[in-house]
C-alpha positions as a printed Julia matrix, in Angstrom:
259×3 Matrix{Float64}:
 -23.43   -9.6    -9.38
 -24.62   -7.53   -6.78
 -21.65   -5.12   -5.57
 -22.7    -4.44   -2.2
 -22.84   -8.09   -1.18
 -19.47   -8.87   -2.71
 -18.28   -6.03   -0.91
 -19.07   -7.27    2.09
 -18.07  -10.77    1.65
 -14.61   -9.06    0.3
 -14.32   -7.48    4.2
 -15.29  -10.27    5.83
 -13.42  -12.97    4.02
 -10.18  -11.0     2.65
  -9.56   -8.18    5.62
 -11.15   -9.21    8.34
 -10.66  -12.81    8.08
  -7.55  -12.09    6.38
  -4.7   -14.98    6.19
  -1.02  -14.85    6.02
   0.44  -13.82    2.36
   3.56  -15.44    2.49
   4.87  -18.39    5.0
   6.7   -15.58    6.79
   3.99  -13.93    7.27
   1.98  -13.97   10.67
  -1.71  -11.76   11.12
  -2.54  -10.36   14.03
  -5.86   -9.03   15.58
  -5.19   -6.33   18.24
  -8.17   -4.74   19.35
 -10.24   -2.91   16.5
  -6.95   -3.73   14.03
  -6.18   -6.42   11.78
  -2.24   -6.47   10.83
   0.08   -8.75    9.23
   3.43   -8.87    9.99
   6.2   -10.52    7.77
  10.32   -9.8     8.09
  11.67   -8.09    5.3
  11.02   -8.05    2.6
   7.65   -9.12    3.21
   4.38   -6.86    3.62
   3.88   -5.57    6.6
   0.25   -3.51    7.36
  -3.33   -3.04    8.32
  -5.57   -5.07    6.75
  -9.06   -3.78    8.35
 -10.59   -1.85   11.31
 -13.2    -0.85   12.88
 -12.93    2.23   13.89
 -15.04    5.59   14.9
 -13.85    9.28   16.21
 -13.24    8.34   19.55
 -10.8     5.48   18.54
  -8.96    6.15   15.32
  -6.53    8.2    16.59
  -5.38    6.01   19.74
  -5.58    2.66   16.98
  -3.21    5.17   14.65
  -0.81    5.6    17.34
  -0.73    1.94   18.18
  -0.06    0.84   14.99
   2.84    3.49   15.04
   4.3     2.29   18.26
   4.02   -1.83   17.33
   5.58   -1.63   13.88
   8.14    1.25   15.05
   9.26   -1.06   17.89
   9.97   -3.89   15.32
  11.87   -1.55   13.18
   9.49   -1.47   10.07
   8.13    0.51    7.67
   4.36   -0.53    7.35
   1.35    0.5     5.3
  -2.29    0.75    5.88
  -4.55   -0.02    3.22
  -7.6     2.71    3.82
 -10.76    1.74    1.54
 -12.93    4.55    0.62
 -15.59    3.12    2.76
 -14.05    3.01    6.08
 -14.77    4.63    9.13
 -14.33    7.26   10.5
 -14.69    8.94    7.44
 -11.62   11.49    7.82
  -9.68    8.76    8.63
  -7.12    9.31    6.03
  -6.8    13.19    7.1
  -6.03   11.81   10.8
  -3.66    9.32    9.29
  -1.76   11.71    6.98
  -1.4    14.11   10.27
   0.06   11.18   12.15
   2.8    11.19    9.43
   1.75    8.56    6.87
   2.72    9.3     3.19
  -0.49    8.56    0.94
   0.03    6.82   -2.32
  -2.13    7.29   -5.44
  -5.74    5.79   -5.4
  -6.53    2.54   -6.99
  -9.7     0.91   -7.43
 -10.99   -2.75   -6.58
 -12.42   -4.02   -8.94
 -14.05   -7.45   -9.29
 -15.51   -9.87  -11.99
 -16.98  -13.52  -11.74
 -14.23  -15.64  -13.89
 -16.58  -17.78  -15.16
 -18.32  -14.59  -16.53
 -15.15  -13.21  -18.52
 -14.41  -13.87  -22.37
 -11.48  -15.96  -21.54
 -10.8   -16.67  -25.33
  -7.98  -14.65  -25.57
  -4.59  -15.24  -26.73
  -1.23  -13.36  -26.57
   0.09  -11.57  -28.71
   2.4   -13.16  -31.99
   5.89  -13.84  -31.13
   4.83  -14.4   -27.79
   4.02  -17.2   -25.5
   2.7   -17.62  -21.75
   5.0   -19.59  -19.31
   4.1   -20.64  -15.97
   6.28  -19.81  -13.28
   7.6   -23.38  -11.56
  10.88  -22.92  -10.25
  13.88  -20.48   -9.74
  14.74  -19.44  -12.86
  10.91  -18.61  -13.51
  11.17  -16.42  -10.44
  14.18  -14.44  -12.11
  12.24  -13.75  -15.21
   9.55  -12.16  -13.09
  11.97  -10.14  -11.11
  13.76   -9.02  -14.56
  10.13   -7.81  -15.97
   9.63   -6.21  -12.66
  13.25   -4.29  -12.58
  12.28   -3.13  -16.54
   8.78   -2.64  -15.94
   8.75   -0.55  -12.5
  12.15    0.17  -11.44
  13.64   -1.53   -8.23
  16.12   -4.48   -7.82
  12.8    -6.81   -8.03
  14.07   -9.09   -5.15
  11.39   -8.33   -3.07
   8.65   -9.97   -5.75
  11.47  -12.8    -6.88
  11.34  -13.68   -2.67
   7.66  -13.82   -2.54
   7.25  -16.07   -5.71
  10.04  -18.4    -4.3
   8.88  -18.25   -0.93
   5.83  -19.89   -1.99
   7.12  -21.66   -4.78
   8.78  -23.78   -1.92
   5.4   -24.1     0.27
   4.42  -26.86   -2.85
   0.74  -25.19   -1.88
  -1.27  -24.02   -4.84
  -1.97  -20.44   -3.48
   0.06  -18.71   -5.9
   0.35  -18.74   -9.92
   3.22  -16.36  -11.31
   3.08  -16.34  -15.17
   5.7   -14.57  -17.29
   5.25  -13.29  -21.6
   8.53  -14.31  -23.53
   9.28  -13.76  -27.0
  10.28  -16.74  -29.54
  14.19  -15.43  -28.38
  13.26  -16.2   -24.34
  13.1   -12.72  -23.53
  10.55  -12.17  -20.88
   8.25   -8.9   -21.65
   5.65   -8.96  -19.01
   4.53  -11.06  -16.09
   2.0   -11.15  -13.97
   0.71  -13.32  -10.37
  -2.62  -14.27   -9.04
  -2.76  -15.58   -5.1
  -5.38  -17.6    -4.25
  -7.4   -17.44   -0.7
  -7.57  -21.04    0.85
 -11.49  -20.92    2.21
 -12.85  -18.39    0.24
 -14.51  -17.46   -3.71
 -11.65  -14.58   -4.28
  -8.21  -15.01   -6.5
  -6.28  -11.63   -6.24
  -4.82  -10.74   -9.74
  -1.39   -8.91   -9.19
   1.54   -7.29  -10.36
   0.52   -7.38  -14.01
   3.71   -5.54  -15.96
   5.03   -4.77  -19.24
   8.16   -3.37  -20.62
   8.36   -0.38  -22.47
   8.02   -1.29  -26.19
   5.26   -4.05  -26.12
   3.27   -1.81  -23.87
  -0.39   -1.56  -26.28
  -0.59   -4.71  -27.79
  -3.24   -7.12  -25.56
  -0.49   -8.49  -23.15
  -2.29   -7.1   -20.38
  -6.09   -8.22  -21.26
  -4.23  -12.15  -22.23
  -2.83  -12.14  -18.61
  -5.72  -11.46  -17.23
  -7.82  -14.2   -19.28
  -4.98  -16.89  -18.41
  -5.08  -15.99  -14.8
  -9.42  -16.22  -14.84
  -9.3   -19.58  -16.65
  -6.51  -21.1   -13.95
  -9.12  -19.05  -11.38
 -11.92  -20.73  -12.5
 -10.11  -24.24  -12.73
  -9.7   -24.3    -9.47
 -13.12  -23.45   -8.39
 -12.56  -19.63   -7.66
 -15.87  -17.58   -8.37
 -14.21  -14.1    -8.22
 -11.25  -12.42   -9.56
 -10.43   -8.95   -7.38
  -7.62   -6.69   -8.84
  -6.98   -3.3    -6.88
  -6.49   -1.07  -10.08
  -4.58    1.79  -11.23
  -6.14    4.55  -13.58
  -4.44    3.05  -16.64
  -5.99   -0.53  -16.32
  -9.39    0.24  -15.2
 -10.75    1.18  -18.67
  -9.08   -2.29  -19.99
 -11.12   -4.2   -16.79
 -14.31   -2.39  -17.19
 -14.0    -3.32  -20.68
 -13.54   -7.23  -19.79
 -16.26   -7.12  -17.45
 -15.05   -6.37  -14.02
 -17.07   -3.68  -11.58
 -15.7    -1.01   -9.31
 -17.1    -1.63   -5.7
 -14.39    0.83   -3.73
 -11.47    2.85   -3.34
  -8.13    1.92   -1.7
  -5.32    4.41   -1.14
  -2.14    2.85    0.66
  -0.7     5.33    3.1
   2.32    4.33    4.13
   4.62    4.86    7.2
   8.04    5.2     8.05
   9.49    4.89   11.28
């Protein structure tokens, strides 16, 4: 795999020709800017620019004024290679809050050891229907904090499209008690499956559940003709990633605004 052209194909295909993540969900190019715009709880944010000193501020303040006029908090995903390249400084001193780093990271799924089972006791379930959507929220609430309801609207939301863009999965013991749980959304038109949300409660933390998600969610990937899996990482699952095979090609930190 050559990281600089996958790179660029990831721009072109998943930020510049970025599509709607939900049904909700509408994106917009103003200008330099790519946006998407969802009601709540969706995602709301910018997706890609192109911008250069003479511009960034004047984009930043437009962003500001759209999202602030619709009454929403918003988020704009800055990679480490974007332009200009103090772009998050200007950003911060608009009065964004940066979050911490992650990486993005991607592997070809057909390159991945995807001979890997879960852990004893446990089993994989596919999300299908409401109830599926609950244990995902529950995991969520245990794993992260929050009510979930914002990731239990998103699986439902597309749950009820009938459109195979999105593949929830949820761990439960032999008892039915879900322990982790994990999505991947799938790009109509283009080679890239985004692996998501991967969580597990404290307690089975340690034991594989992560790397098994990840090998379920490549072979359903692969299945349907996906060539690459992209995962935008945190500093505790990049060694397990690296490990399976995946490569770093950039930096993303969200800074997020709100009005």
């Amino acid at each position: 795999m050559d990281p600089a052209a996958v790179l660029a194909l990831f721009d072109r295909d998943l930020r510049q020709g970025a599509r709607p993540d939900g049904p909700e969900a509408v994106v917009e190019r103003a200008g330099p800017v790519v946006r998407q715009v969802s009601p709540a709880p969706g995602w709301n944010g910018v997706l890609w620019s192109a911008l250069d000193e003479s511009t960034a501020d004047a984009a930043v303040a437009a962003q500001i004024d759209h999202f602030g006029g619709l009454g929403l908090e918003f988020e704009w995903k800055l990679y480490g290679h974007d332009r200009p390249v103090d772009l998050g400084r200007r950003l911060r001193g608009a009065g964004f809050t940066a979050e911490p780093e992650e990486t993005v990271m991607v592997a070809e799924a057909a390159a991945l050891d995807l001979d890997v089972q879960p852990p004893a006791g446990l089993r994989l379930v596919p999300v299908t229907d409401a109830a599926g959507a609950d244990l995902v929220a529950e995991v969520h609430r245990r794993a992260f904090g929050g009510d979930g309801e914002s990731i239990r609207h998103r699986v439902l939301a597309h749950l009820a499209t009938g459109e195979d863009t999105l593949l929830a999965v949820v761990a439960v013991t032999d008892d039915g008690e879900p322990v982790s749980a994990a999505r991947m959304e799938l790009v109509p038109g283009t080679r890239f499956a985004g692996l998501w949300g991967g969580g597990t409660v404290e307690g089975w933390r340690g034991r594989g559940l992560y790397r098994a998600l990840v090998a379920y969610r490549a072979r359903a990937a692969a299945d349907r003709g996906y060539r690459y899996l992209q995962v935008d990482a945190m500093s505790t699952s990049r060694p397990i990633l690296e490990r399976l095979g995946f490569v770093a090609l950039t930096t993303t930190t969200p800074h997020v605004f709100t009005p």
